[in-house]
ChimeraX commands (.cxc) that place a marker at each C-alpha (Angstrom):
marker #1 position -167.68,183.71,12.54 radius 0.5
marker #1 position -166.32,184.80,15.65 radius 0.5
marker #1 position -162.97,184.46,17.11 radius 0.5
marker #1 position -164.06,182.71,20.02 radius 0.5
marker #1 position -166.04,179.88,18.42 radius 0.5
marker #1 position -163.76,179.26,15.97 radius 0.5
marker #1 position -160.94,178.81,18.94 radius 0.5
marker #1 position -163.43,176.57,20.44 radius 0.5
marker #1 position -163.62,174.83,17.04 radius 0.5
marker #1 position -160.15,174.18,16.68 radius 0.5
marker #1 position -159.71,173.29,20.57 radius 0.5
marker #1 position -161.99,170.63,19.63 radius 0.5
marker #1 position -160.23,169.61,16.36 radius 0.5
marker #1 position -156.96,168.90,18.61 radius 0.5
marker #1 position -158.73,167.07,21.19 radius 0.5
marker #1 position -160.09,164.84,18.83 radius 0.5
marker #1 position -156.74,164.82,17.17 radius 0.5
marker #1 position -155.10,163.33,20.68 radius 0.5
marker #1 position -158.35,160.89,21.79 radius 0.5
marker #1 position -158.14,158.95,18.18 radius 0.5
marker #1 position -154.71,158.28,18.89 radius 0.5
marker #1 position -153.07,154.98,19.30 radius 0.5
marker #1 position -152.19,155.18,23.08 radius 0.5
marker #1 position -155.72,156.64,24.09 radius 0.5
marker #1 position -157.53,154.71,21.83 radius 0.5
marker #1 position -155.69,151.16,23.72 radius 0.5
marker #1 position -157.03,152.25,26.59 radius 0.5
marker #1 position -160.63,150.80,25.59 radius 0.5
marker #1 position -159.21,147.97,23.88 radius 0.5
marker #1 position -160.29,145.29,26.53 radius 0.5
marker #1 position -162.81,142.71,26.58 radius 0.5
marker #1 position -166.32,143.54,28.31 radius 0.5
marker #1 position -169.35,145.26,26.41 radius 0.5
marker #1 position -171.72,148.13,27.00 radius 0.5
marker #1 position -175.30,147.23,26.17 radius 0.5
marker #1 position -174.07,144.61,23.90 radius 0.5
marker #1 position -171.54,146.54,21.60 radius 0.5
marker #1 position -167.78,145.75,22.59 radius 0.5
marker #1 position -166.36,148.62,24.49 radius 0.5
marker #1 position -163.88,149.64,21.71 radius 0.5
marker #1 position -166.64,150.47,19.20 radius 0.5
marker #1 position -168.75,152.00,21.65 radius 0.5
marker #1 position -165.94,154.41,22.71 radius 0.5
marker #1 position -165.02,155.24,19.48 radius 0.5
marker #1 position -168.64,156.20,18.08 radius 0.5
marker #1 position -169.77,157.85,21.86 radius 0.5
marker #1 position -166.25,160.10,21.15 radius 0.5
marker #1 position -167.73,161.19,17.81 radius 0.5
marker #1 position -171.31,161.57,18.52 radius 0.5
marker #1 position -169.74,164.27,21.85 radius 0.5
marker #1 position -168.01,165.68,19.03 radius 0.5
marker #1 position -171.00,166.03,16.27 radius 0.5
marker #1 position -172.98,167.22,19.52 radius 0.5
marker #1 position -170.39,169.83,20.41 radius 0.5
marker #1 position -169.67,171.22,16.83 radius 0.5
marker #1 position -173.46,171.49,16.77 radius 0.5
marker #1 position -174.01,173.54,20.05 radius 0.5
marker #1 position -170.98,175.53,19.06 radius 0.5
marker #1 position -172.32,176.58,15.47 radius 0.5
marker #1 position -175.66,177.04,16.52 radius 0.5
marker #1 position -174.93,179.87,18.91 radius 0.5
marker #1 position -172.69,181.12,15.90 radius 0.5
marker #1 position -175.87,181.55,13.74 radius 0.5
marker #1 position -178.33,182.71,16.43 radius 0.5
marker link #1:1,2 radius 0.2
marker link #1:2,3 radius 0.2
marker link #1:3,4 radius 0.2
marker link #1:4,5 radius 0.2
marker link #1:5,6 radius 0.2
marker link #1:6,7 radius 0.2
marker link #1:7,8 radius 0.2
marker link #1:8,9 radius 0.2
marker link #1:9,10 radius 0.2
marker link #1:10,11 radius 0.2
marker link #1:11,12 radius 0.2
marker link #1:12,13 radius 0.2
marker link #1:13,14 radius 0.2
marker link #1:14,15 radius 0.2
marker link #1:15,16 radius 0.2
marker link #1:16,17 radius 0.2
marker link #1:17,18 radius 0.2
marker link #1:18,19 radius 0.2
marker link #1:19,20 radius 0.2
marker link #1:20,21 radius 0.2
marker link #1:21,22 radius 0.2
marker link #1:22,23 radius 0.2
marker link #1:23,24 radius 0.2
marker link #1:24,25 radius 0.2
marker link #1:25,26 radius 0.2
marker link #1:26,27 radius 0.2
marker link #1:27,28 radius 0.2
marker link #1:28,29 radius 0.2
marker link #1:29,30 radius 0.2
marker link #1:30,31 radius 0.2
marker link #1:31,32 radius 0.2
marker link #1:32,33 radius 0.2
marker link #1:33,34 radius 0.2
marker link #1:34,35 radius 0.2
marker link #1:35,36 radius 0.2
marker link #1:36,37 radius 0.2
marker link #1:37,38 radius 0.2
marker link #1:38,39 radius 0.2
marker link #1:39,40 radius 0.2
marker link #1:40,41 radius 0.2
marker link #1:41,42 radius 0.2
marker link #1:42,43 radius 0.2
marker link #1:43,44 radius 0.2
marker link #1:44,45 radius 0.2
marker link #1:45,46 radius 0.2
marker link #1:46,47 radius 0.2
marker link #1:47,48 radius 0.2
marker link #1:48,49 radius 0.2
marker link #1:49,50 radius 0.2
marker link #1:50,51 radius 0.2
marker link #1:51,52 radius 0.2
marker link #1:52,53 radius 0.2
marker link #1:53,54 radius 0.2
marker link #1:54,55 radius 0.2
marker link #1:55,56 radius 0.2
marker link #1:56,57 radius 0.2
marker link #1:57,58 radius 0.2
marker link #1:58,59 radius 0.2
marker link #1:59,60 radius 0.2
marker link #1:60,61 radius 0.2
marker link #1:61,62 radius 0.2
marker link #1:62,63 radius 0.2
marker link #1:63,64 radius 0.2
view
């Protein structure tokens, strides 16, 4: 693997780090919901699927 995508990998590692955090994570914590699913949840799993998606595009070009 190259040094680049694995920087990008580990960029991504500490942003996740900091966004599931208790202070960042608050921030959603309020009432209202987003096509039915209380905001909370739906930040939380939209977080991870940007960071499934990313990892993907990221190891993809690794193996191309």
């Amino acid at each position: 693997m190259k040094k680049r995508h694995e920087q990008k990998l580990v960029v991504l590692s500490i942003a996740l780090f900091l966004i599931f955090n208790i202070p960042f994570v608050l921030i959603f914590n309020f009432e209202g919901e987003v096509y039915g699913i209380p905001t909370f949840y739906f930040s939380i799993f939209s977080a991870w699927l940007l960071s499934i998606v990313i990892s993907y595009i990221v190891l993809n070009r690794h193996y191309e």
